[in-house]
N, C-alpha and C positions, 0 to 999 in steps of 0.2 A: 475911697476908704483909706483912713491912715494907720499904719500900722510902725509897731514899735520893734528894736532888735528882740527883746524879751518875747515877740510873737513867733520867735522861733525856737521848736518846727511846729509849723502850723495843725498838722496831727495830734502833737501833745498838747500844744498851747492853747488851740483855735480850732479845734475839733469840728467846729460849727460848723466852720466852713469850706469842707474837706468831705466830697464827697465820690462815688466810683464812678466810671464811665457811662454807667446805668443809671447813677443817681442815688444810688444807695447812699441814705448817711455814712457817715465814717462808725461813727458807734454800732452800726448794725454789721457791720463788718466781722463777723468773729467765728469762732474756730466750730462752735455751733450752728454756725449759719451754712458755712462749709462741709460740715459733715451733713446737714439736713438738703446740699443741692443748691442751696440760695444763691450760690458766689460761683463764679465763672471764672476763667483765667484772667478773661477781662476785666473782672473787676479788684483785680490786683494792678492796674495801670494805672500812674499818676494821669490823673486829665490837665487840657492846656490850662485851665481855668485854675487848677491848684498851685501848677508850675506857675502861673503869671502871678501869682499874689505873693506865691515864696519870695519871687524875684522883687517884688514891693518890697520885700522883710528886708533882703536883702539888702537893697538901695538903701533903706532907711537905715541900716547897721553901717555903712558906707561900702562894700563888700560890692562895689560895680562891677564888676571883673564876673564874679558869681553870678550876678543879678543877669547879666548879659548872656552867658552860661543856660542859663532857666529860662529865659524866654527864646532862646532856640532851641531848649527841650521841647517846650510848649508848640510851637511850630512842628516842631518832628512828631510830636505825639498821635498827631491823624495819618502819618508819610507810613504808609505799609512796610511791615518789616525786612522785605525779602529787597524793594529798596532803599531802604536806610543801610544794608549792610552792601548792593553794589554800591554807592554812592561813598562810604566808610571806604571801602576799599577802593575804590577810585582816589583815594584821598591820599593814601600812600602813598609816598616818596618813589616817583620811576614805572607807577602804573597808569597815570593818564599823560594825554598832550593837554595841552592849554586850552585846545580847540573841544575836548571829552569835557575838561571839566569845566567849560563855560557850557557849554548842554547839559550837565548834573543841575549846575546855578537855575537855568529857564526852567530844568524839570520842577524845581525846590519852587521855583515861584509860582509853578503850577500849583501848587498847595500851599500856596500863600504863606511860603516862608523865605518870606525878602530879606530878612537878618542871616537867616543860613545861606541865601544861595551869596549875601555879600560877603560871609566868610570864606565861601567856595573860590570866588574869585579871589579875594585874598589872600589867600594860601596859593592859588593858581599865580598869582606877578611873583611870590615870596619864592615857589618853587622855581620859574624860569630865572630870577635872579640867581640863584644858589645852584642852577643847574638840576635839578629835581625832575624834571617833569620828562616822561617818556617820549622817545621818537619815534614820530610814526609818521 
């Protein structure tokens, strides 16, 4: 699919194609739907498949830096929340060893988020360069 900067955000622009983690059109999405039961907390969730196309708008606007951003939302989007936030915190400066957070990386590739777990190490060489990384 090609998409134009103009297709951003895809919600206002391209509604089409923009739907809940259940499936829900984006248009049936509404405040009526919510009072009547229809809408879940989850279907307030960007799905990966929205985040990856954003990241298309993106690229196409030149905005790679972003676009790169948005498909490791998309990745993180099925990673349960309880560890997305140990994995965040592992991520601070002085709270893991290199050896913790090369285990966050294999866990991240465990849900087949290869782009995240290569920031994880990434950030892991940045932090023992710079002194960062906890001892243990």
């Amino acid at each position: 699919m090609q998409f134009d900067p103009s297709d951003y955000p895809l919600g206002t622009r391209r509604p089409d194609l923009v739907a809940t983690p259940g499936g829900m059109p984006l248009h049936e999405v509404t405040l009526e739907a919510g009072r009547a039961g229809r809408l879940g907390a989850d279907d307030m969730r960007a799905t990966p498949d929205t985040l990856r196309l954003q990241a298309e708008v993106a690229r196409a606007a030149g905005r790679t830096q972003l676009a790169e951003n948005l498909e490791r939302a998309a990745e993180l989007a099925l990673v349960p929340d309880d560890l997305l936030l140990e994995a965040y915190t592992a991520l601070r400066p002085g709270r893991a060893t290199a050896s913790e957070l090369e285990e966050w990386a294999v866990r991240l590739e465990g849900f087949e988020a290869a782009k995240t777990a290569a920031f994880v190490r990434e950030a892991a060489a940045v932090y023992e360069e710079r002194g960062l990384l906890a001892h243990g």
